[in-house]
N, C-alpha and C positions, 0 to 999 in steps of 0.2 A: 156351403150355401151359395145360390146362385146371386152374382151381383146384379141392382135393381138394370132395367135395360134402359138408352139413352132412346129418347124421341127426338126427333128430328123433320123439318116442313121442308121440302124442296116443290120449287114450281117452274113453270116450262112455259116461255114464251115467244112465239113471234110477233115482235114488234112493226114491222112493216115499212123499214127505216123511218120509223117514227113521223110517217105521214100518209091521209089518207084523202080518198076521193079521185076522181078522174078530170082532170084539163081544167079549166079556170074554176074547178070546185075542189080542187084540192086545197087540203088545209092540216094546216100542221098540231098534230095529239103528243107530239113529245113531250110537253110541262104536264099533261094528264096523264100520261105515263108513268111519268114521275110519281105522281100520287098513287097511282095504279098499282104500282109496284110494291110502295109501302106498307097499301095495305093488309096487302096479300101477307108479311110478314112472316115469311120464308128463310128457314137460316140459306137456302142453296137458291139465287136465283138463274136459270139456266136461259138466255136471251139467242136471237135467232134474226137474223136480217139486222142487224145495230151499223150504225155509220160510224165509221171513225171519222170522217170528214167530206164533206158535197161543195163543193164552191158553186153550181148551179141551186142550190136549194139554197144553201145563206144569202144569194143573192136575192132569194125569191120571198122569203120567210123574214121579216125585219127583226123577227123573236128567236130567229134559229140560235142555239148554244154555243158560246167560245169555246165548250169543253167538248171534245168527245163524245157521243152520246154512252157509253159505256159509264164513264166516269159523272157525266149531269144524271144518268138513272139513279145509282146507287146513295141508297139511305145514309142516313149518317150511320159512321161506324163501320162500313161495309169495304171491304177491297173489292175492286174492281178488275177482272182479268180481261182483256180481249186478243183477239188476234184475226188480221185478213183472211178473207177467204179470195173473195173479189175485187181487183181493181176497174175500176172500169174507166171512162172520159174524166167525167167531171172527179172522183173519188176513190172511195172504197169501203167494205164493208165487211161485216164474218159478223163470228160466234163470238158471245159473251158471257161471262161468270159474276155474279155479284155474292158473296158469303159474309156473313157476320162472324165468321169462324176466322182464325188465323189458316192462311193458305202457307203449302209448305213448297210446291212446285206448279209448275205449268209446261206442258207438253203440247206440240201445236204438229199434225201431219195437215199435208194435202190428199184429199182421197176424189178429185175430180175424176171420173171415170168419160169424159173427151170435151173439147175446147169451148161448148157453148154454153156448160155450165160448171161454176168454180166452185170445188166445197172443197169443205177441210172438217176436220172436227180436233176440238181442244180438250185436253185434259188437261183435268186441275188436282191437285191431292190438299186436303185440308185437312188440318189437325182440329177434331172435335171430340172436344173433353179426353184428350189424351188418344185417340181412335184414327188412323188413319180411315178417312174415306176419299176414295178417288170419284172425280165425277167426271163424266165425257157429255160434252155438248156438241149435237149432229143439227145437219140439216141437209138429209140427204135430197136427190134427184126426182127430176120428174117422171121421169121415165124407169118404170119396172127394173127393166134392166139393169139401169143403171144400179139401182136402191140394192139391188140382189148384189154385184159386186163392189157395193160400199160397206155392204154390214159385213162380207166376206173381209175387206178391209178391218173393219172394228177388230171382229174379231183376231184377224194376226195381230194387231197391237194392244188386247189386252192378253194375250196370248207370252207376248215379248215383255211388256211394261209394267204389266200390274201383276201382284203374288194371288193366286189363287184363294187365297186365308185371308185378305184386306177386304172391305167395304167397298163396294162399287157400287154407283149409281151413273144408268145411258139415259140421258133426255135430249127431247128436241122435234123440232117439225122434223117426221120420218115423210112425211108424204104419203103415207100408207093406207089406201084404201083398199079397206076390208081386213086391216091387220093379218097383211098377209104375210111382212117381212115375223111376227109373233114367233113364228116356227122356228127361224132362223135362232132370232134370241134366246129360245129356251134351251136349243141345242148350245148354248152357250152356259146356260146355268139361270138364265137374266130372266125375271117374272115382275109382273107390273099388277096392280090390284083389278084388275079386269081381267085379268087373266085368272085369278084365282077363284073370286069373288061375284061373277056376276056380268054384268051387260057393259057397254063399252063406256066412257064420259065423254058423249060428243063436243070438238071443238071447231070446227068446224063449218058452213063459216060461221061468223060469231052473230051475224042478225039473226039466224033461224039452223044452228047446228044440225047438220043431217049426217056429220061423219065424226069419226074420232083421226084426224093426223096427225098429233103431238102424243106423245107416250114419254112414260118415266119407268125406265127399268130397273131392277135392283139385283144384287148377287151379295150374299152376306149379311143383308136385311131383310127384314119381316116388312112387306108394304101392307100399311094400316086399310089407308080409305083414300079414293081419288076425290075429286069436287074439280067444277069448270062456274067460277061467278059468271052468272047471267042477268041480263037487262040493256037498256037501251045504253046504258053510258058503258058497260063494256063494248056492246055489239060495235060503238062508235068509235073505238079507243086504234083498234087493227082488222083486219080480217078473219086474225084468229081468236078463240079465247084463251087464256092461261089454264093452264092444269095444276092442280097443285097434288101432292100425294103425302103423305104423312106415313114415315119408316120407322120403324125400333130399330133401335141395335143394341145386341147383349152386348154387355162387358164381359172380356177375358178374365 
């Protein structure tokens, strides 16, 4: 008899380093992040633009966080993964992982494809109800090009690093208009519930979505249903909106 299958919520966000608006109207949405996050209530949260630290912004923000922002987002109960993508004058920044699950590793490449834009993507493997599931957090390029040999990238390191037979889940701002890296990933194994299911979940931008750029792929899981919350307090929150996807996974 087949065992019952394990559900699981993972959501995908660019946060925007946590501030939004242009020149003396910018204004800082990290504590509404905060909220924002929670209650999306996500065992896997998958973050995108996170600060580890700005000394021009704390300067600027009297409310800016002593923590991290990786570490001030996560709920209670949550580990917190990050790692640099970008340094830049004032800081630096990357990919971040929030799970309620016990994490059992973290894997961090650089996959910048030339000097003016710095990415990495982070893998995390977390022990869920006895399951390994690996999760990789992207936030590829602007440029076509570029995006085409990063997922080339992805792929040699789930190629090298992950077992074929384990749980994987790719999220993250792809940049991808017109879901065109799609192809790419399936040639991987990797399907996302638009893909299977029906019409895209625009996020994009988050006052009036006209595109889908964040995507949540899966190998080894059944993806259920996407969903992107909409209204004026997300459209306000980043540029993007979150995506969230709901997975099964059988037990062995």
């Amino acid at each position: 008899m087949n065992a019952p299958a394990t559900s699981f919520r993972v959501a995908t966000y660019n946060i925007h380093k946590g501030v939004q608006g242009i020149g003396p109207a910018r204004r800082l949405e990290i504590h509404n992040l905060g909220h924002a996050i929670e209650q999306l209530d996500a065992d896997i949260v998958c973050l995108q633009e996170v600060r580890k630290m700005n000394r021009q912004a704390a300067a600027r923000f009297h409310r800016w966080p002593e923590l991290p922002q990786a570490d001030f987002l996560a709920p209670e109960g949550y580990t917190a993964v990050y790692e640099t993508n970008a340094i830049t004058k004032h800081g630096e920044h990357g990919n971040a992982l929030l799970t309620r699950w016990p994490v059992l590793r973290k894997t961090h490449q650089d996959i910048s494809d030339h000097r003016f834009e710095q990415r990495g993507l982070l893998h995390v493997a977390i022990d869920l109800n006895g399951h390994t599931v690996h999760t990789i957090v992207v936030h590829l390029g602007l440029i076509k090009g570029s995006r085409i040999r990063q997922v080339a990238q992805l792929r040699e390191f789930v190629e090298r690093e992950i077992p074929p037979n384990e749980a994987l889940v790719v999220a993250g701002d792809f940049n991808d208009w017109g879901a065109r890296m799609r192809y790419a990933m399936n040639a991987m194994g990797m399907r996302d519930s638009s893909d299977l299911r029906g019409p895209r979940t625009l996020t994009y931008p988050s006052r009036l979505p006209v595109a889908q750029l964040d995507f949540i792929y899966g190998r080894q899981v059944e993806p259920l249903a996407s969903s992107a919350p909409r209204g004026p307090v997300w459209a306000r929150m980043s540029d993007h909106l979150p995506l969230v996807t709901e997975f099964s996974l059988s037990k062995q």
